[in-house]
N, C-alpha and C positions, 0 to 999 in steps of 0.2 A: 414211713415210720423210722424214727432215730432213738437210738439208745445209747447210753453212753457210762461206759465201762472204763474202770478206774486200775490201770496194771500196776499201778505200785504198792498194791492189794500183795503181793509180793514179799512184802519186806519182810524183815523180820521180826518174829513176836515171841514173848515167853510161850513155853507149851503150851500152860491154861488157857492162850489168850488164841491159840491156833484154829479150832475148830471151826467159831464162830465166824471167822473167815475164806474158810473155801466155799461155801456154793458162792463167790464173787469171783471167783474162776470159773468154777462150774456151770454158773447159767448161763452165759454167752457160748461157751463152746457147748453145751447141752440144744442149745437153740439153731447154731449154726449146723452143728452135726445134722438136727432132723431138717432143715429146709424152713425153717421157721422164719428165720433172721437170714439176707446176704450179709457176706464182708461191711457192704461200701453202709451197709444202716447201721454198724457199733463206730460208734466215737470213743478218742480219748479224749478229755478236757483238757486247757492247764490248769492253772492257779489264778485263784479269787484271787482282786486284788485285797487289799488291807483296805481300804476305802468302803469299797461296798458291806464289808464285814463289820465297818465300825457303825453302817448305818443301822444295827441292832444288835451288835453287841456293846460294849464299852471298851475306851481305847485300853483301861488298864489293865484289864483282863487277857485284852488280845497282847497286850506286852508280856504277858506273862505266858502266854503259848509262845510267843516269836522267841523268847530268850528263855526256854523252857524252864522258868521259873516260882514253875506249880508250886504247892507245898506239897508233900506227904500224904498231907490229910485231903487233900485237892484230888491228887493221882486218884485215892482208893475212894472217892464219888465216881471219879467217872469209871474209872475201873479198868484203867490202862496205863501203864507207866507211861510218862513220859518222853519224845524223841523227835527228833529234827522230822522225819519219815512219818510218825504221827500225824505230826503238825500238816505237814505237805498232803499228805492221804487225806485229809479232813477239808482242806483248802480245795485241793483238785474233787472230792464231791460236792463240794458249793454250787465250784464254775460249772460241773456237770448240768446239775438243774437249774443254775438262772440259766443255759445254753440251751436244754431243755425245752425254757419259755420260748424262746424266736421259733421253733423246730415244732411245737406244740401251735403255735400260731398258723404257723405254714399248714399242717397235717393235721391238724385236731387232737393227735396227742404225741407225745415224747415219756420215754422210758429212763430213768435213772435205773441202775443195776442193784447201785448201793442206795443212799441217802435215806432223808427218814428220820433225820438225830433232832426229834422234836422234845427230847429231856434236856436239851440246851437251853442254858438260860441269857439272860442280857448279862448277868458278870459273873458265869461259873458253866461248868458242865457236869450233866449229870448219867449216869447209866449207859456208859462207851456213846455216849457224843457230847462232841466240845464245841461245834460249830452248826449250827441251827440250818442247815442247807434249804431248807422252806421259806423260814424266817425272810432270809436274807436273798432268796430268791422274789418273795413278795415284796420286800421294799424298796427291792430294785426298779419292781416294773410298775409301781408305785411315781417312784422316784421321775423314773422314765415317760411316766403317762402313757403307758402300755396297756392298762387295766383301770376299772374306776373302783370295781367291787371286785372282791377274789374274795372265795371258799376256799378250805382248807378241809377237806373231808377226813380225818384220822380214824383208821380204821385196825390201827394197831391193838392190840390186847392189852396194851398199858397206854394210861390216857397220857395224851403231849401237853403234859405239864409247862415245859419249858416254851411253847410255842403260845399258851394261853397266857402266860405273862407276862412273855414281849409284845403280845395286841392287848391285852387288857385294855387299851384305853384307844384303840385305833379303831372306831367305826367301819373304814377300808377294809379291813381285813375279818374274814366273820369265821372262828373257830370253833368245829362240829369234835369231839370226840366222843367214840363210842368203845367204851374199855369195862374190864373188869373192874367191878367194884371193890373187891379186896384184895385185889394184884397191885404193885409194884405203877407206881410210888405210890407211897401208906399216907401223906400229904395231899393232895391235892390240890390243884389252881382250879379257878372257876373258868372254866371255855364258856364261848355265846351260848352252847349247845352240849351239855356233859349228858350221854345217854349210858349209864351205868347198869352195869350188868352180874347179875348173882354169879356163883358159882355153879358149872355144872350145865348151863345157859345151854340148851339144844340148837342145830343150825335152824329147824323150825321157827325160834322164837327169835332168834339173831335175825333171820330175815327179813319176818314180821315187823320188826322194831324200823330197821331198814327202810323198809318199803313206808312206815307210817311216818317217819319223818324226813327225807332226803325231797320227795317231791313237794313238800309244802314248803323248806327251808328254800327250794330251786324258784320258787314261786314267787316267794315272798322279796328273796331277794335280788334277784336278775344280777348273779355273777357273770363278769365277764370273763371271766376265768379261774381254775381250781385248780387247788396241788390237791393229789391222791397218795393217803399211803395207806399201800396195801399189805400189811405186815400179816405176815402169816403164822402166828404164833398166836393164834385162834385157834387151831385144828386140836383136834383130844388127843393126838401122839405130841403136842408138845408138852415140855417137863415143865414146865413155868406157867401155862397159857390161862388153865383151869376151866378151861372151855370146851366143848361136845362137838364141834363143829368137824366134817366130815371135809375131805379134798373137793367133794362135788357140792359141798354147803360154800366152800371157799369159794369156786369157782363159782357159783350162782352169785354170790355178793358182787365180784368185779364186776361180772354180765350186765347185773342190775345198775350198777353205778355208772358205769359204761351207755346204756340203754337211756338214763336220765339226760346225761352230760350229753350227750348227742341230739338227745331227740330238743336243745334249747341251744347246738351251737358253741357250746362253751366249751374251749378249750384247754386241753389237762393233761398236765405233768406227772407222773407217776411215781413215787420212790418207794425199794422193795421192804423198808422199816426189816421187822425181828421177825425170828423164825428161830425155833429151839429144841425140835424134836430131836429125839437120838440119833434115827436115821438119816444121815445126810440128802439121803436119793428123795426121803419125800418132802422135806425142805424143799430142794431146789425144784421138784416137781410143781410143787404147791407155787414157787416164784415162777418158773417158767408157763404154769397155766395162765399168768397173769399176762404176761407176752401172747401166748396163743389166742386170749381172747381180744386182748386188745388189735391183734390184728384183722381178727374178722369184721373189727366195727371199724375201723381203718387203714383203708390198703390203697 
């Protein structure tokens, strides 16, 4: 199993912008400290090329990351200022998860640390991602003939807006989100599969939902491969999430997802999407169970 961890997670960010970036310290040495993870399975990536990134973004938008030429009004969608380091940090997650797919092929699944920036659009970003790192990992291996069908299972608490309307029209690629229904984005794109969820949404009924649609979607459509993001900004100590779901409701989700994807062979890439509780420790807990389990179904 390979994971692939991003150090220039490092750099530097205004204070508001700080928090949301340590457990991508945290979970690797959290994992390596308990005997979870060796050394030789965290990767760093380099950098996407521009090529691969134009095959679902548009070049003029990526001109305007490359020559940090946001507007104002651009910055404060995505919700980070602009910076050389930015840019780089967003690039080197790309390459993490298309690196991912060969590593996911080999072993049946591969771990991104970060990724997940499915509010990315084809010429804008939205909600701290500018670079679709799924996206653009899917139509790499598209591109490639790596893949015929790919899932995209979004499992984050806000639906991948930006992920459903760079496939909108791509048969290949089949987008599942399962989000709050009155969370963030207030907009919405139509996914193949938007499974929406009230406020307050207990892990009981989260699973349920789960369980009645993920094995008939697997059925129907014989992916030969799926990105997972597991974003944990589901759990009821997040500030944002609006959901009841418990650390061990969490954990039963990967399991089950885990348990599908395996028991048909398809191999899956993981990115740890948002997580927003106050306490950091159950953040990165909540991402590092995601690791733990993933290892028991691949070792």
């Amino acid at each position: 199993m390979k994971i692939f961890y991003h150090p220039i997670y490092a750099h530097p960010l205004p204070e508001n912008h700080r928090f949301p970036m340590v457990k991508y310290e945290l979970i690797p040495a959290q994992l390596l400290h308990e005997g979870t993870l060796e050394p030789h399975q965290i990767v760093a990536p380099g950098i996407c090329p521009d090529e691969w990134i134009t095959a679902v973004h548009t070049t003029e938008y990526l001109h305007k990351l490359n020559t940090l030429s946001l507007t104002a009004s651009e910055q404060r969608s995505i919700g980070f200022p602009q910076s050389a380091e930015l840019i780089q940090r967003e690039k080197m997650i790309t390459q993490g998860t298309v690196d991912a797919c060969h590593w996911a092929m080999k072993e049946g699944v591969s771990l991104n640390v970060a990724g997940g920036t499915h509010h990315a659009f084809a010429d804008r970003g939205e909600g701290f991602c500018l670079i679709n790192d799924m996206a653009v990992a899917a139509a790499y291996l598209l591109r490639k003939k790596l893949a015929r069908q790919i899932i995209i299972i979004d499992l984050d608490v806000h639906q991948g807006n930006g992920t459903a309307s760079i496939f909108r029209e791509e048969p290949r690629v089949f987008t599942m989100s399962m989000h709050g229904a009155h969370n963030y984005p207030f907009r919405k794109e139509k996914s193949d599969l938007d499974l929406p969820l009230a406020d307050g949404c207990s892990g009981g009924d989260y699973l349920s939902l789960l369980h009645q649609h993920l094995p008939v979607l697997l059925d129907r459509l014989q992916p030969d491969f799926a990105f997972y993001l597991s974003g944990v900004d589901v759990l009821d100590t997040d500030k944002f999430g609006k959901l009841k779901l418990t650390l061990q409701d969490c954990g039963e989700r990967d399991r089950y997802v885990f348990t599908q994807l395996q028991k048909k062979n398809i191999p899956v890439v993981v990115a740890m999407g948002g997580g927003y509780s106050p306490n950091v420790k159950t953040i990165v807990e909540a991402h590092c169970n995601t690791f733990r389990i993933a290892r028991e179904f691949y070792t």
